[in-house]
C-alpha positions in Angstrom: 123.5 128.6 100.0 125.3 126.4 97.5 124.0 123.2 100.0 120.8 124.4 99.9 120.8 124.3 95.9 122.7 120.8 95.9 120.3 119.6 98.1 117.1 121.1 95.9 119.0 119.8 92.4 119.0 116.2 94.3 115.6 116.4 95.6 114.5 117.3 92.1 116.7 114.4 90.6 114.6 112.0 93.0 111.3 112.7 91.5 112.1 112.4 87.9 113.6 109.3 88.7 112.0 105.6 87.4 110.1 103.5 89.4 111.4 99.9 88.9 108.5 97.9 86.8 108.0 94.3 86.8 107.0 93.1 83.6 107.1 89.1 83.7 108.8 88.9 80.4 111.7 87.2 81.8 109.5 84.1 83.1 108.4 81.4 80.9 104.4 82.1 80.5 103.9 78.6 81.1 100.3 78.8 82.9 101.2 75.6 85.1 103.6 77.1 86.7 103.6 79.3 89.9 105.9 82.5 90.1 109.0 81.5 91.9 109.5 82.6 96.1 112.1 85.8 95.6 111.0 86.8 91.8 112.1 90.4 91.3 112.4 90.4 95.6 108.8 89.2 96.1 106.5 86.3 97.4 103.4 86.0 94.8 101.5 83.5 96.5 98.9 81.7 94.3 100.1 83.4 91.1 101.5 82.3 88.2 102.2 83.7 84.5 100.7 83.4 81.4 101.5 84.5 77.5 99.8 87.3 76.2 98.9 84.6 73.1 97.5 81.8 75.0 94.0 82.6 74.7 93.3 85.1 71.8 90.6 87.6 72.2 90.0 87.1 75.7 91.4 89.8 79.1 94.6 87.4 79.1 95.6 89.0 75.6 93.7 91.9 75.8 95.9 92.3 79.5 99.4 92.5 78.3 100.6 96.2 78.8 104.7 94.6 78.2 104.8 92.8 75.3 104.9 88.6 76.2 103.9 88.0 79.5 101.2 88.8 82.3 100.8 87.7 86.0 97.2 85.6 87.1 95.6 84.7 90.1 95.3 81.1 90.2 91.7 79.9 89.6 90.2 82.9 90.5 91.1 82.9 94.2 93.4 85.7 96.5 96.7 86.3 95.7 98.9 88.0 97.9 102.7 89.9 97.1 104.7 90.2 100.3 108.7 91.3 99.8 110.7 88.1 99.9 113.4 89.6 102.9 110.0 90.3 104.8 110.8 94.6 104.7 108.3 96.8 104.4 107.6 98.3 100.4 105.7 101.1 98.7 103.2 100.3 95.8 102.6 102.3 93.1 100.1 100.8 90.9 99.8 98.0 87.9 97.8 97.3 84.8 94.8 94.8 86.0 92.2 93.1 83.3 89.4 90.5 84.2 91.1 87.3 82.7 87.7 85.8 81.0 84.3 87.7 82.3 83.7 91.1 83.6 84.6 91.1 87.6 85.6 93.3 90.7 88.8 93.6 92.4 89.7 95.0 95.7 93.1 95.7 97.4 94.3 95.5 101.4 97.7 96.8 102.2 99.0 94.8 105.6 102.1 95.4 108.2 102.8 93.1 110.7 99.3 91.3 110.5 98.0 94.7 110.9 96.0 96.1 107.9 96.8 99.6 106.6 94.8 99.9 104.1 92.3 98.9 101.8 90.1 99.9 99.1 86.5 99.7 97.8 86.2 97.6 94.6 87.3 98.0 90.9 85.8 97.0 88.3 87.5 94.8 85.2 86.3 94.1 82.1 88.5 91.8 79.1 89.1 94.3 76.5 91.6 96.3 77.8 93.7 96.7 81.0 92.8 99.1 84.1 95.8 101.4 86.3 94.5 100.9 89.3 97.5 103.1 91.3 97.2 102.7 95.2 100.9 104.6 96.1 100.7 102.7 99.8 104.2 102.8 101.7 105.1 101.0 104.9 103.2 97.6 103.6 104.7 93.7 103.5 101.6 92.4 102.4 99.3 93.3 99.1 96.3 91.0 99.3 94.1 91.4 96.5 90.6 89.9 96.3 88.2 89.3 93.7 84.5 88.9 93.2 84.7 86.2 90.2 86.0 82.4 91.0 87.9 83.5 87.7 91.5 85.0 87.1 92.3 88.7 86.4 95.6 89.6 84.7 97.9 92.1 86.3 100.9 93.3 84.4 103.7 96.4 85.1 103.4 96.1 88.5 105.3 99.2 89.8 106.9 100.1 92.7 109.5 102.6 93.6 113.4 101.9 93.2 114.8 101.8 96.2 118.1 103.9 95.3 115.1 106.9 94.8 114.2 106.7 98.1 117.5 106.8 99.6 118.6 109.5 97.3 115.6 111.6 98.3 116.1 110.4 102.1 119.5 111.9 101.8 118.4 115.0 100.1 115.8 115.9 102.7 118.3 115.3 105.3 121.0 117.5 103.7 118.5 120.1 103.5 118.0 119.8 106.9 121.0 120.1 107.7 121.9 122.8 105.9 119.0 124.8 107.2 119.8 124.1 110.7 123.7 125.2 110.3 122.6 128.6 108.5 120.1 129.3 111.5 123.0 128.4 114.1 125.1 131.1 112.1 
């Protein structure tokens, strides 16, 4: 009985635990730039950073959830986030905003070169940012499209900390366990 509690009080401990957030902050905002292979464990492929201040009044303000910086899709086009060691992730969600004009965005979760997932389109507009929360496990790819040649902003892009999901894979286990040993007795 007392492992059956430890593991429920563990369980319970994994789901008020954070998710780990990716904010940009830490990079410079400077819009020439693409995000560095590896940043925070991922590939952002045509994506760069820009300063919530660059361009008053427009979605690249109006897109920062964290206060400095917010991630772009270079010149409108597809961007894709795979994990930089090539593993498999889970996706929560992130704040999105159409960077100058009002536009559509649309998601495809891929493993393998197999897609998993996708999703019909979402619209942005520029005055304020969108959650757009998918919660897809077992992807290496994010590809997401959009239906303007111009950038959206993405910002607290979320997924789950990996030290959750081995405490709750452990917890589940132990349960398990524990269930099986009391039936054997």
């Amino acid at each position: 009985m007392k492992k059956t509690i430890l593991g429920l009080l563990a369980l319970s401990a994994c789901l008020l635990a954070n998710a780990s957030v990716i904010h940009f902050d830490d990079l410079s905002g400077d819009e020439t730039q693409f995000i560095d292979a590896g940043y925070a464990g991922f590939n952002w492929d045509n994506m760069g950073t820009i300063r919530a201040d660059a361009y008053p009044g427009t979605g690249f303000e109006a897109g920062a959830v964290s206060p400095m910086n917010t991630a772009f899709n270079w010149y409108g086009g597809t961007a894709t986030v795979s994990k930089a060691d090539g593993n498999a992730f889970e996706y929560t969600g992130a704040y999105f905003t159409a960077g100058l004009v009002e536009q559509e965005i649309s998601f495809e979760g891929w493993r393998n070169g197999q897609l998993l997932a996708s999703t019909a389109a979402y619209t942005l507009d520029t005055t304020a940012p969108r959650w757009i929360q998918l919660d897809w496990a077992g992807i290496d790819t994010l590809v997401i499209y959009n239906s303007a040649p111009t950038a959206w902003t993405m910002d607290e892009f979320t997924v789950p900390e990996p030290g959750s999901l081995a405490l709750m894979g452990t917890s589940l286990a132990g349960l398990i366990v524990a269930r099986r040993r009391k039936r054997v007795a």
